[in-house]
py3Dmol code that shows the C-alpha trace and the ligand (Angstrom):
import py3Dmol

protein = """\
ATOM      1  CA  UNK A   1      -9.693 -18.372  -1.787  1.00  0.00           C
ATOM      2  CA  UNK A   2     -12.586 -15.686  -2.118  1.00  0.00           C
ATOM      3  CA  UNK A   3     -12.301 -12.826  -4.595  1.00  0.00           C
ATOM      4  CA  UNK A   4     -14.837  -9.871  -4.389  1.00  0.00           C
ATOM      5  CA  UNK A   5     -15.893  -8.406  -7.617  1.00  0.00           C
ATOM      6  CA  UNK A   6     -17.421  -5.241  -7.366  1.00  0.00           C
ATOM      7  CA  UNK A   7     -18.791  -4.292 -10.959  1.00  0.00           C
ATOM      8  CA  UNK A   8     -21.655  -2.827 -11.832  1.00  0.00           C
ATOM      9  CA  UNK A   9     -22.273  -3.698 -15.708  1.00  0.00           C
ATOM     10  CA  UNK A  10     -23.952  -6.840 -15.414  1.00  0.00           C
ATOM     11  CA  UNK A  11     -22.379  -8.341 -18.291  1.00  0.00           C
ATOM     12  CA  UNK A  12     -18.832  -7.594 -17.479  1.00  0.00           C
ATOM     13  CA  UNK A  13     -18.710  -8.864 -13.954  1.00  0.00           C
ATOM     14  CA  UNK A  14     -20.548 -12.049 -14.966  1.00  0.00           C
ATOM     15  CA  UNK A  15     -17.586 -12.439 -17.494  1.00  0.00           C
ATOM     16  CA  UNK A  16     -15.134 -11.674 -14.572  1.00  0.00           C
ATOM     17  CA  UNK A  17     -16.461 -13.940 -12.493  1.00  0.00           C
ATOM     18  CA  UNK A  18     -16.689 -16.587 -15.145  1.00  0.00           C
ATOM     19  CA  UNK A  19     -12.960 -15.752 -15.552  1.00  0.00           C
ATOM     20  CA  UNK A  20     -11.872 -16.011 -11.932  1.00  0.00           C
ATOM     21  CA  UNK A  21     -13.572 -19.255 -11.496  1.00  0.00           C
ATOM     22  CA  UNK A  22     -11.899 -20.926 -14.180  1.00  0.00           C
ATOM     23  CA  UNK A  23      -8.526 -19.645 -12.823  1.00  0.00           C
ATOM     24  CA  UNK A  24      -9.394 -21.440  -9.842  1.00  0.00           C
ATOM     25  CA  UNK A  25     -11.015 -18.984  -7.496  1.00  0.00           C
ATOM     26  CA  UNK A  26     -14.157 -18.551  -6.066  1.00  0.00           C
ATOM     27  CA  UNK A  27     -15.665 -15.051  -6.952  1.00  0.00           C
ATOM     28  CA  UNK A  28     -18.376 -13.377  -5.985  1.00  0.00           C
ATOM     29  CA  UNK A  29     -20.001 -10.674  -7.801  1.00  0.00           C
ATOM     30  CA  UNK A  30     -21.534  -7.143  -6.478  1.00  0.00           C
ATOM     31  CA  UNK A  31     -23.035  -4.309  -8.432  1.00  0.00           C
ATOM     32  CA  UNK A  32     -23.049  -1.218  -6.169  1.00  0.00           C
ATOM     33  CA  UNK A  33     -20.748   1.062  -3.302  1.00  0.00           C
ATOM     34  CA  UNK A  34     -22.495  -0.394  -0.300  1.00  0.00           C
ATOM     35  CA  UNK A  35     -23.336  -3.970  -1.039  1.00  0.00           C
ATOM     36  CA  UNK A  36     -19.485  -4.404  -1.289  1.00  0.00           C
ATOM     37  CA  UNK A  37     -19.049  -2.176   1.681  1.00  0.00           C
ATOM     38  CA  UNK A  38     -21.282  -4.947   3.272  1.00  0.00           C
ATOM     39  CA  UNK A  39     -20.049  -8.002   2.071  1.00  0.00           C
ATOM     40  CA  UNK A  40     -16.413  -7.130   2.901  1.00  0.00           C
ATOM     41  CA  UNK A  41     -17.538  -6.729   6.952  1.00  0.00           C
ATOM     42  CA  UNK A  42     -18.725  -9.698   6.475  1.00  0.00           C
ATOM     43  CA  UNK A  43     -16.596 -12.167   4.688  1.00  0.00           C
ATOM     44  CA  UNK A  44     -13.122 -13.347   4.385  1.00  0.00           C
ATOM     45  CA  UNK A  45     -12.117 -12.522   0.574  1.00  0.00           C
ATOM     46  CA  UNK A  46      -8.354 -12.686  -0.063  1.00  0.00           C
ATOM     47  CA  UNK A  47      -8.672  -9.784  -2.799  1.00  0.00           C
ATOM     48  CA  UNK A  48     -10.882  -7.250  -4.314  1.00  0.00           C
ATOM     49  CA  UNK A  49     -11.675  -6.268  -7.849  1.00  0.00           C
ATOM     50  CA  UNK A  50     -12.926  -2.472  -7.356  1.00  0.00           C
ATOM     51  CA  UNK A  51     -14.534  -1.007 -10.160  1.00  0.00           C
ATOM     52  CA  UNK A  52     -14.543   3.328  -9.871  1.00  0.00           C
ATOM     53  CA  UNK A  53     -17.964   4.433 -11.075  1.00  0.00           C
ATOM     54  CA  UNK A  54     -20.413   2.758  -9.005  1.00  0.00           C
ATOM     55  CA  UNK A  55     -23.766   3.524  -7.238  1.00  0.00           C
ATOM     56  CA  UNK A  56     -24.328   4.537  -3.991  1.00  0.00           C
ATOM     57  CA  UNK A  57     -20.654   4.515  -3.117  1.00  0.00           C
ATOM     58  CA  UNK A  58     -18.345   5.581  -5.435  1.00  0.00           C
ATOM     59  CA  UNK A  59     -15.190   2.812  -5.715  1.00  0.00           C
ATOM     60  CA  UNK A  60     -12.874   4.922  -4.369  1.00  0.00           C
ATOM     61  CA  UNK A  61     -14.885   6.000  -1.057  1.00  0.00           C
ATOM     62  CA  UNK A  62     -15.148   1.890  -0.724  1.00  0.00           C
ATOM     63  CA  UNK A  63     -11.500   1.294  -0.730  1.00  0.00           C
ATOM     64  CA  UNK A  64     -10.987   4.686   1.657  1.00  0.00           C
ATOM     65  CA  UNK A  65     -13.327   3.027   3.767  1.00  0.00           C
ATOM     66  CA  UNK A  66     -11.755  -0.375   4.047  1.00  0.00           C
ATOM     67  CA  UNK A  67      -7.953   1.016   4.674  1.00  0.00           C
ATOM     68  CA  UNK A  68      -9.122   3.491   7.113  1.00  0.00           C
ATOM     69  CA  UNK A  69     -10.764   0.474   8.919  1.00  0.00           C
ATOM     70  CA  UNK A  70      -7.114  -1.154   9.055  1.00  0.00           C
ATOM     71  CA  UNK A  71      -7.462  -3.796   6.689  1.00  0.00           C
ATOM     72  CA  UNK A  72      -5.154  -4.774   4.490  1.00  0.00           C
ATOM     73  CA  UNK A  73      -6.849  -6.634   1.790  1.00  0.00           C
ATOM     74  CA  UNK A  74      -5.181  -6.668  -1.869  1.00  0.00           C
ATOM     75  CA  UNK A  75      -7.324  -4.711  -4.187  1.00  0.00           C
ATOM     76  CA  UNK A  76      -6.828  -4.059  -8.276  1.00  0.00           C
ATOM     77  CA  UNK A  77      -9.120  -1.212  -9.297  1.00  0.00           C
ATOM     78  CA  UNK A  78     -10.279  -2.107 -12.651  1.00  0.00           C
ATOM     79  CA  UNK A  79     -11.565   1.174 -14.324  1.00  0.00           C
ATOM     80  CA  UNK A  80     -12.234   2.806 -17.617  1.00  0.00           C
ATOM     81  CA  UNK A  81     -11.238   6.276 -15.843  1.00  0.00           C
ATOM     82  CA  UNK A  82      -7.515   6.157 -17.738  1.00  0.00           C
ATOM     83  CA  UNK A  83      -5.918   9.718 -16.798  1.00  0.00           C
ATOM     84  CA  UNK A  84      -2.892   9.589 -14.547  1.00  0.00           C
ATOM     85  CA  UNK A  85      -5.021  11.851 -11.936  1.00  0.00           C
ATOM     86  CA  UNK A  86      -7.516   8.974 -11.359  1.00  0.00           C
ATOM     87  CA  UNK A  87      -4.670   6.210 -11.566  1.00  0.00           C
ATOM     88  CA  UNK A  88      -3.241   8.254  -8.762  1.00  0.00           C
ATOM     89  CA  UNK A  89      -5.988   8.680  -6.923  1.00  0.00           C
ATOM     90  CA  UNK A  90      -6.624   5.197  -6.738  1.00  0.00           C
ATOM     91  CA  UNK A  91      -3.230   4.157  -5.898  1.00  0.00           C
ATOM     92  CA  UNK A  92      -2.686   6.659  -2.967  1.00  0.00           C
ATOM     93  CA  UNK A  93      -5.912   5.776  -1.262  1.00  0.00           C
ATOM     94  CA  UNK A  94      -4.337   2.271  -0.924  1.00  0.00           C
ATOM     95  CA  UNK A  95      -5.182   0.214  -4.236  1.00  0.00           C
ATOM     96  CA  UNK A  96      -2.117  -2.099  -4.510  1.00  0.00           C
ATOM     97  CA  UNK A  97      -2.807  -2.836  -8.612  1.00  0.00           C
ATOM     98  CA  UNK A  98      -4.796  -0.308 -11.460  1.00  0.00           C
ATOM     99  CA  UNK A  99      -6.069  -1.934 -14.593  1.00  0.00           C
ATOM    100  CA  UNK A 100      -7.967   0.039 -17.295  1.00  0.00           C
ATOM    101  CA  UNK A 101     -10.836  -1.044 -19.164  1.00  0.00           C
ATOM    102  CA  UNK A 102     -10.547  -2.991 -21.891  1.00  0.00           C
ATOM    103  CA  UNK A 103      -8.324  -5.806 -20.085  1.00  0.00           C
ATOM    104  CA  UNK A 104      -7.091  -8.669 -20.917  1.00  0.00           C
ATOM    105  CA  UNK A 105      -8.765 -11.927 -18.343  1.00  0.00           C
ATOM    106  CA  UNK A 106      -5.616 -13.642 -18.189  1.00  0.00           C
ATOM    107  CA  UNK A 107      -3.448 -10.770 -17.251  1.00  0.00           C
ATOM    108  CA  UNK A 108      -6.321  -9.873 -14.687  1.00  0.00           C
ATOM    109  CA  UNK A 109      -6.155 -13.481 -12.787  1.00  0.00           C
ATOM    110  CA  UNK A 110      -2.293 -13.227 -12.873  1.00  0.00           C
ATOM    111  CA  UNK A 111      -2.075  -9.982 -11.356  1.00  0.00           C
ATOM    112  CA  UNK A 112      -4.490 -11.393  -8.432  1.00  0.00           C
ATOM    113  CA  UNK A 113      -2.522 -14.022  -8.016  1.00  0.00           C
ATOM    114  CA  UNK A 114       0.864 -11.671  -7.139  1.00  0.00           C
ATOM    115  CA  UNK A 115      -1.118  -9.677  -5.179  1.00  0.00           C
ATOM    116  CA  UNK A 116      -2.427 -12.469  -2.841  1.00  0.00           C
ATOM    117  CA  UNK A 117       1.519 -13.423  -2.949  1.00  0.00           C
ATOM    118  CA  UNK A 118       2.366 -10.292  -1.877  1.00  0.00           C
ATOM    119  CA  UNK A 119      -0.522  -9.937   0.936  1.00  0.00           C
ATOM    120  CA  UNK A 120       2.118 -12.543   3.290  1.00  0.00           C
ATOM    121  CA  UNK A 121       4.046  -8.935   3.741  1.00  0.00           C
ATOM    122  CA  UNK A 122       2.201  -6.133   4.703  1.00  0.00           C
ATOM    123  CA  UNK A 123      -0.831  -4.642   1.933  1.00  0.00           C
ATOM    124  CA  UNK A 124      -2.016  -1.874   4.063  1.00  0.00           C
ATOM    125  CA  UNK A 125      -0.959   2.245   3.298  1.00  0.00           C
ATOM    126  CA  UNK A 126      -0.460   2.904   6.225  1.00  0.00           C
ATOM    127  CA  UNK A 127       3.225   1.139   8.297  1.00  0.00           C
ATOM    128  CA  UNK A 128       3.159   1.096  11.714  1.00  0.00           C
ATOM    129  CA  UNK A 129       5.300   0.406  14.295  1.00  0.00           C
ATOM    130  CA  UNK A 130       4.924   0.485  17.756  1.00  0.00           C
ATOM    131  CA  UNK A 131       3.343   4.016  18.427  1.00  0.00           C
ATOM    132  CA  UNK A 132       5.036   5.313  15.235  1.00  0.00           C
ATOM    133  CA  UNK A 133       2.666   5.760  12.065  1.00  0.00           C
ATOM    134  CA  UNK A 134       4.070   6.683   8.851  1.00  0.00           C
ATOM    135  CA  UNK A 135       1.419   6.882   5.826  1.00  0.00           C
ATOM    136  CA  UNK A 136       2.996   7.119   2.516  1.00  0.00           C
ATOM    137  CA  UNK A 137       0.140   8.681   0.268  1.00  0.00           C
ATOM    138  CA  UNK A 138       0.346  11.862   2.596  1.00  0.00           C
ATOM    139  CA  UNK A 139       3.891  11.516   3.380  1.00  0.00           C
ATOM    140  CA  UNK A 140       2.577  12.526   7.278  1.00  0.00           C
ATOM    141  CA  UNK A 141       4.664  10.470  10.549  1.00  0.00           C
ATOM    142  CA  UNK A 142       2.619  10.428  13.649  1.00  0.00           C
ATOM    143  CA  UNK A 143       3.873   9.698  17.196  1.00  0.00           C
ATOM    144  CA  UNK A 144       1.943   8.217  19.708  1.00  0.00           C
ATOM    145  CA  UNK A 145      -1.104  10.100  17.304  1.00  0.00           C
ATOM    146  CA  UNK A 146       1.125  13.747  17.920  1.00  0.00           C
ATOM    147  CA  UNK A 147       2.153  15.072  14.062  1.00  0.00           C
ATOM    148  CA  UNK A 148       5.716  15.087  13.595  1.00  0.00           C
ATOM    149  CA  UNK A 149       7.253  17.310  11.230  1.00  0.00           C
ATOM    150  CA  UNK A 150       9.784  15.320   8.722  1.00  0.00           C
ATOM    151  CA  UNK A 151      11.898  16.898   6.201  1.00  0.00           C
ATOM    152  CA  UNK A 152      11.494  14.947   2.515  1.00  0.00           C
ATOM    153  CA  UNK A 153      14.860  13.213   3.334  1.00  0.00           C
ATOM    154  CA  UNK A 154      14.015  12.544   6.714  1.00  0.00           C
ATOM    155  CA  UNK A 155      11.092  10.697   5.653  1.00  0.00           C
ATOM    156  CA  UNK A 156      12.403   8.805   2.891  1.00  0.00           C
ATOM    157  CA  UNK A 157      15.018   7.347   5.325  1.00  0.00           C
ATOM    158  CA  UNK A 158      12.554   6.929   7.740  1.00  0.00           C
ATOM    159  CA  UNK A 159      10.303   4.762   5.203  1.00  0.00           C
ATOM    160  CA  UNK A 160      13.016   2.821   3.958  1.00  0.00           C
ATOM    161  CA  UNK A 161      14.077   1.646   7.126  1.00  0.00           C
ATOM    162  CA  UNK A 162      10.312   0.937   8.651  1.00  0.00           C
ATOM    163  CA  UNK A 163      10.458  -0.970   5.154  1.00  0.00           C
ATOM    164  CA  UNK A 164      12.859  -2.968   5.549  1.00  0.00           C
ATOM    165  CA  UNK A 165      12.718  -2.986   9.492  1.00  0.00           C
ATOM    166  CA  UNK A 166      14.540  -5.955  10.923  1.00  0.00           C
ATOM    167  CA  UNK A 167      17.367  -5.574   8.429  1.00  0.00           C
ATOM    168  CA  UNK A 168      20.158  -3.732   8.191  1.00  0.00           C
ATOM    169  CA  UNK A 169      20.548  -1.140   5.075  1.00  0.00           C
ATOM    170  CA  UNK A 170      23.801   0.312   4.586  1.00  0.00           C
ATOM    171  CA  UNK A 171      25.033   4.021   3.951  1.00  0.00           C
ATOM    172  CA  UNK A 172      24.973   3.237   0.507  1.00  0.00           C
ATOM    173  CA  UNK A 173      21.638   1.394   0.255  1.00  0.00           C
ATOM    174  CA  UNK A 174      20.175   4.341   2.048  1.00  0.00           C
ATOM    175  CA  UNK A 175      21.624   6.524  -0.816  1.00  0.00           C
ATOM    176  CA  UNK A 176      20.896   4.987  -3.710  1.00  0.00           C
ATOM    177  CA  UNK A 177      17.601   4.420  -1.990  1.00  0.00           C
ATOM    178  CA  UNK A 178      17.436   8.212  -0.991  1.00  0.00           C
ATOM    179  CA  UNK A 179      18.721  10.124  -4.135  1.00  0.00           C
ATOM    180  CA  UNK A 180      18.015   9.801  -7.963  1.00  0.00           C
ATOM    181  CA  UNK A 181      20.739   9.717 -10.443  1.00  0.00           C
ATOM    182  CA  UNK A 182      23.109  12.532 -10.642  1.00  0.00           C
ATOM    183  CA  UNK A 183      22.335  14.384  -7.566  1.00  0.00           C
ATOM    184  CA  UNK A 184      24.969  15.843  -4.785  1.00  0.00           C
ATOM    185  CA  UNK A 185      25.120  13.517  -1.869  1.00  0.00           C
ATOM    186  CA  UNK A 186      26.767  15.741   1.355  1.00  0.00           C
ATOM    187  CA  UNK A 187      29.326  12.587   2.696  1.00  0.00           C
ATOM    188  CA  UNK A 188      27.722  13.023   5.540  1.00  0.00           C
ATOM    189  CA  UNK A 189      24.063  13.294   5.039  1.00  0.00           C
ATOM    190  CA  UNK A 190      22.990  10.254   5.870  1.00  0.00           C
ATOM    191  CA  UNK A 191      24.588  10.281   9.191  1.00  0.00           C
ATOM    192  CA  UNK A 192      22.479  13.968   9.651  1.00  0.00           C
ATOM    193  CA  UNK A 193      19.471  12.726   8.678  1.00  0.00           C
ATOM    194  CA  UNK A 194      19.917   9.747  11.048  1.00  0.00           C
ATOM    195  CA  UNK A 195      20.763  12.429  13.815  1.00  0.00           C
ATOM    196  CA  UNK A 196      17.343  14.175  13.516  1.00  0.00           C
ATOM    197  CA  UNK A 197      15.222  11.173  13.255  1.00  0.00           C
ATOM    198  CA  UNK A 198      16.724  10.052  16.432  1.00  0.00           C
ATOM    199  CA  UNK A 199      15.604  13.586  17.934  1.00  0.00           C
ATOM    200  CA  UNK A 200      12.408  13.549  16.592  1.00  0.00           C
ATOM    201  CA  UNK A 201      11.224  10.466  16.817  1.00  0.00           C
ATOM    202  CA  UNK A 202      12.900   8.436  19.946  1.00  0.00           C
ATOM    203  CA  UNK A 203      16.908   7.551  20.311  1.00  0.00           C
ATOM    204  CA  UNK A 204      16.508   3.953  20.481  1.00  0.00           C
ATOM    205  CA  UNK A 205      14.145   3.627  17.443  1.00  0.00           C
ATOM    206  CA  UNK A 206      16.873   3.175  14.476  1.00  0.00           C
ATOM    207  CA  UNK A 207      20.074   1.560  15.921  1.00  0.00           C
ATOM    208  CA  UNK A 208      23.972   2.065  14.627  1.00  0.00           C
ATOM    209  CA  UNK A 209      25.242  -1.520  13.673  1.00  0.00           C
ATOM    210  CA  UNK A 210      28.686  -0.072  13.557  1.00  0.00           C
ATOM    211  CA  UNK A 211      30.823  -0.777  10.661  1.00  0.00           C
ATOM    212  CA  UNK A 212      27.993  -1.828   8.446  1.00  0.00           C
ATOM    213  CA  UNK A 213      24.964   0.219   8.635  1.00  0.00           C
ATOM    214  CA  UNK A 214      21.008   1.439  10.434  1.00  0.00           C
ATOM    215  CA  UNK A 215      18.106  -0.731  11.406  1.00  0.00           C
ATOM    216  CA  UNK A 216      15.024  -0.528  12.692  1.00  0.00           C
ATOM    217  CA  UNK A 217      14.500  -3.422  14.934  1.00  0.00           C
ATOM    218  CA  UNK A 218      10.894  -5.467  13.811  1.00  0.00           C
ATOM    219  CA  UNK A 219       8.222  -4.042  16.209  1.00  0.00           C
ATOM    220  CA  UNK A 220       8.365  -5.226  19.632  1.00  0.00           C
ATOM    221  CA  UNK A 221      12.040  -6.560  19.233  1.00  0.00           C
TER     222      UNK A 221
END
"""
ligand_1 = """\
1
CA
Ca -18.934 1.253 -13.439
"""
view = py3Dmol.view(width=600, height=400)
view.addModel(protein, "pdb")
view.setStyle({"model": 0}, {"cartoon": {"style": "trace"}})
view.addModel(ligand_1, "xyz")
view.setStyle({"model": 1}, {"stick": {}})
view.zoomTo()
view.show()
């Protein structure tokens, strides 16, 4: 399997690469925005290594471009930028690992190797299902494209159950899933919640399996 490297101190993504190869992957090595932007139209890699600072497209414009495109391919930014605003940043536009600068090569190959894992599930920010889009990082549900307007409940339920869609979650899944420690749970929230997804969003979409719990069927079941 390919690995991208998109670094442009000479030096360091030599060393990467030198790294990668000896842990068994073939890596290939860029140095600026739009060469990787070009190479990744172009080639099957099974990861990327995305550094932040870069010429002619900054890292984080690359990795807005590729998700926006629809693809889901793994990618560890591998930064100096440290503060928990650019760690953020990074991770919201769809960058499924962080690693700051100085790093350690084995910890690097290991973490490449869960993320590849990881890629047989779904890598991209954006769920979808059917005509239903839910995007985490904005925390915005679209229908059939049309905005719809979720309360923070409503679309933590609704995310945990596109998460898990194809399995059943029970009540108290949902809740522990739903609320942090210590706070008041109505005994019928759930059930509410549930209720105005259903009007919102379509009546079939998250079925009752009675006595046990919700599910949202896999797409196109
Ligand atoms: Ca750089």
């Amino acid at each position: 399997m390919r690995i991208l490297i998109v670094e442009d101190d000479r030096l360091l993504g030599e060393g990467i690469q030198m790294g990668l190869r000896q842990a068994g992957w073939q890596a290939d090595l860029v140095s600026d925005g739009l060469a990787a932007r070009h190479a990744l139209a172009s080639e099957p890699f099974a990861a990327l290594v995305l550094d932040l600072g870069l010429p002619r497209l900054s890292g984080l414009e690359v990795l807005k471009a590729l998700r926006s495109a629809g693809n889901a391919l793994p990618v560890l930014i591998l930064t100096a930028r440290d503060t928990p605003q650019d760690v953020v940043a990074g991770l919201d536009a769809g960058a499924d690992d962080y690693m700051i600068k100085p790093f350690n090569l084995g910890e690097l190959t290991a973490r490449l190797r869960a993320l590849v894992r990881r890629t047989a599930g779904r890598a991209a920010a954006e769920i979808t299902h059917g005509e239903l889009r839910l995007d985490p990082a904005s925390r915005q549900v679209t229908l059939s494209g049309q905005p719809v307007e979720l309360s923070m409940r409503e679309f933590d339920l609704l995310h945990e159950l596109l998460n898990h869609a194809g399995r059943v979650l029970t009540k108290a899944q949902i809740e522990e899933r739903l609320y942090a420690w210590g706070s008041e749970i109505e005994s019928n929230a759930i059930e509410v919640h549930i209720h105005h997804l259903r009007r919102k969003l379509s009546p079939e979409l998250i079925r009752t399996v009675r006595g046990v719990g919700y599910l949202i069927p896999e797409a196109g079941k």
